[in-house]
C-alpha positions as CSV (number, residue, x, y, z in Angstrom):
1,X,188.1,169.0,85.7
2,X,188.2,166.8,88.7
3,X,192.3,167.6,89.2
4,X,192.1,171.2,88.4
5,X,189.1,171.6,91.2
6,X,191.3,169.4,93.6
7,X,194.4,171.9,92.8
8,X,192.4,174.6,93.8
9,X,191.2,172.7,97.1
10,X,194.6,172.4,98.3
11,X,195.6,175.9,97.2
12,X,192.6,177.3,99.2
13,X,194.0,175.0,102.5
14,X,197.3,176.2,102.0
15,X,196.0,180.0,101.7
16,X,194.2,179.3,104.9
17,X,196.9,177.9,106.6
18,X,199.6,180.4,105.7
19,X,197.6,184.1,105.8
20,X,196.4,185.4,108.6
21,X,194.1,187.5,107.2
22,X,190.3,187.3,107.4
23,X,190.2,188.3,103.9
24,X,192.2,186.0,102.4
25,X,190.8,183.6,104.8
26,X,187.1,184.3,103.5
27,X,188.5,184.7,99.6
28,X,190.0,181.1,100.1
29,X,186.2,179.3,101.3
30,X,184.8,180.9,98.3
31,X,187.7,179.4,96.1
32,X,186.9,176.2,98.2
33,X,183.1,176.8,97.2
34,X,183.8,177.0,93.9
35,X,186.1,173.6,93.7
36,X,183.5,171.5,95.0
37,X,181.1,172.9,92.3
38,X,183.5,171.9,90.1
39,X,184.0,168.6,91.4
40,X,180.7,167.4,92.5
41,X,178.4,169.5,90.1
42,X,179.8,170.9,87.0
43,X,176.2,172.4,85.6
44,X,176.2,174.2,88.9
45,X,180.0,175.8,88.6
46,X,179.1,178.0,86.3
47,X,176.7,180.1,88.6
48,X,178.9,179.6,91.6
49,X,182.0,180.7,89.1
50,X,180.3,183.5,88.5
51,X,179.6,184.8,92.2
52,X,183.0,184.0,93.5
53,X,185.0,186.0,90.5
54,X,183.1,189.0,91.7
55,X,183.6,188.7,95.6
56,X,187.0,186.6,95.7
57,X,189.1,189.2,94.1
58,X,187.8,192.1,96.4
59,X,188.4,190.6,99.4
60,X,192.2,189.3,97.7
61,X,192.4,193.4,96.9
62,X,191.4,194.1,100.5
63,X,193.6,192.2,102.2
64,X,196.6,193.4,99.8
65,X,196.3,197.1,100.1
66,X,194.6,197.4,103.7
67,X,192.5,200.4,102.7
68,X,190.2,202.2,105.1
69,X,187.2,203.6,103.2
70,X,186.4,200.6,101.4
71,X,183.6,199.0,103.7
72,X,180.8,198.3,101.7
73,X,183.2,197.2,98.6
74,X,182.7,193.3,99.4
75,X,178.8,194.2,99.5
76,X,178.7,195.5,95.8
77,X,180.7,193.0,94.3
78,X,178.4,190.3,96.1
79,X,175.4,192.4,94.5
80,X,177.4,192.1,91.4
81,X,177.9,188.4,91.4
82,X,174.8,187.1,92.5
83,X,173.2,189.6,89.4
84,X,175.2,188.0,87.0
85,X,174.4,184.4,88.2
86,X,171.2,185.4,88.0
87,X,170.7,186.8,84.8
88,X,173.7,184.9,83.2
89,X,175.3,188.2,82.3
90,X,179.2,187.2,83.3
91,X,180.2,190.9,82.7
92,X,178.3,192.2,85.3
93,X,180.6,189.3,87.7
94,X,183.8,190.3,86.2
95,X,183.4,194.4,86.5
96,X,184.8,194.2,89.6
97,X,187.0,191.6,89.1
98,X,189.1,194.2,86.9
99,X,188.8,197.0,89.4
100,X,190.2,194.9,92.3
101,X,193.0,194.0,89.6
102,X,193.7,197.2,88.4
103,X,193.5,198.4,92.4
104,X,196.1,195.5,92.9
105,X,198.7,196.9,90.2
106,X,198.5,200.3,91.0
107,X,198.5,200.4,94.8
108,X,201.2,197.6,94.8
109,X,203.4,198.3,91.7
110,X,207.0,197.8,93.2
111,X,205.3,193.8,94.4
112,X,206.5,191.8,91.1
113,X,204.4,188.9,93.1
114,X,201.2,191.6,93.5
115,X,201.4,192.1,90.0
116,X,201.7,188.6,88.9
117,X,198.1,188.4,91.7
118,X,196.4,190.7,89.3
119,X,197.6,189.1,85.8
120,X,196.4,185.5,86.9
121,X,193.2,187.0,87.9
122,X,192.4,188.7,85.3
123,X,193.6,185.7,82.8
124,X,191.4,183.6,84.6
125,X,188.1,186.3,83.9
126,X,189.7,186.0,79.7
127,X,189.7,181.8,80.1
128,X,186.4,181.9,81.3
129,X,184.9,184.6,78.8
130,X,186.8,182.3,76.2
131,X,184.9,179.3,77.5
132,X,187.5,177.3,79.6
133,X,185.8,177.2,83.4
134,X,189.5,174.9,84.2
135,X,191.8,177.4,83.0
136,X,189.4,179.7,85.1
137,X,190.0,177.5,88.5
138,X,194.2,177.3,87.5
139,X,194.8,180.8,87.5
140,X,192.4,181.7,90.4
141,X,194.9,179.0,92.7
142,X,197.6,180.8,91.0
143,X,196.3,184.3,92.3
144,X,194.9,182.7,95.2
145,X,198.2,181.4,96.9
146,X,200.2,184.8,95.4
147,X,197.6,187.2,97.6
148,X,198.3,184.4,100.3
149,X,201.9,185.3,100.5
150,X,201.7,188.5,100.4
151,X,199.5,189.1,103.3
152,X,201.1,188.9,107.0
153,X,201.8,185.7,108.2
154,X,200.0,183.8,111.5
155,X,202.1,184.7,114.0
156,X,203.2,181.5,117.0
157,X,201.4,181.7,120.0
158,X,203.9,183.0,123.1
159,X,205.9,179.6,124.1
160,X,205.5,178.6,127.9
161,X,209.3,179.4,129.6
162,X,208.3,176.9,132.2
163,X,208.7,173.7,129.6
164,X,210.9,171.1,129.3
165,X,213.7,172.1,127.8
166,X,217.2,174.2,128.9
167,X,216.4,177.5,126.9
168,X,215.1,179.1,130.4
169,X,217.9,178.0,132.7
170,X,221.2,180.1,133.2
């Protein structure tokens, strides 16, 4: 368990380091969230599984599709998430999950790579109903890094003209 949380670590870093988007950004600390539950406390990963399957995929959606009505979406899948922590009900956590899937596949149906986002996140929510909280944390890397690329990438800061260098002399 120890090397799939660790894969999912490093995914989360490299999602960080590649997107520049908040939501990714924010999708990628809960991932991170989740790894160390794996890693340090794996009674605890279930719960914290179960909150970050609702949320993560939403904000993945989100930053996929850039839509402009969907405020308060993050808000309901956290209600969603910590509700079926809380009562143990893992449906409840992966209701919106699917929705943020199906969103994915529709909105972005010419993207084989936004498509491939929305399989691996929705195998992961199957692995985990079948019992497998690893396969869970493979395939959420593997849609993890997939919304990563997909979203705009961190652009350079302007480079000073007045460096070292011969690109600003004629």
């Amino acid at each position: 368990m120890t090397a799939f949380a660790l894969m999912l670590f490093f995914a989360c870093v490299a999602a960080w380091i590649v997107s520049a988007s908040a939501y990714v950004r924010f999708a990628a600390a809960l991932y991170a969230a989740l790894a160390a539950a794996c890693a340090v406390e794996p009674p605890l990963a279930g719960s914290v599984a179960l909150i970050v399957c609702a949320v993560a995929p939403v904000l993945l959606a989100l930053a996929l599709m850039r839509p402009r009505g969907a405020r308060f979406a993050p808000a309901f899948a956290c209600i969603a998430g910590l509700a079926a922590a809380a009562t143990g009900i893992a449906v409840l956590a992966f209701a919106p999950l699917l929705i943020a899937s199906i969103a994915i596949a529709v909105v972005r149906r010419r993207s084989p790579q936004a498509l491939a986002v929305s399989f691996a996140l929705v195998a992961g929510a199957a692995s985990y109903l079948a019992g497998s909280l690893p396969a869970l944390v493979a395939f959420s890397s593997v849609g993890l890094l997939g919304a990563a690329l997909q979203t705009p990438v961190e652009k350079q800061g302007r480079r000073d003209r007045r460096g070292i260098g011969i690109s600003g002399a004629r």
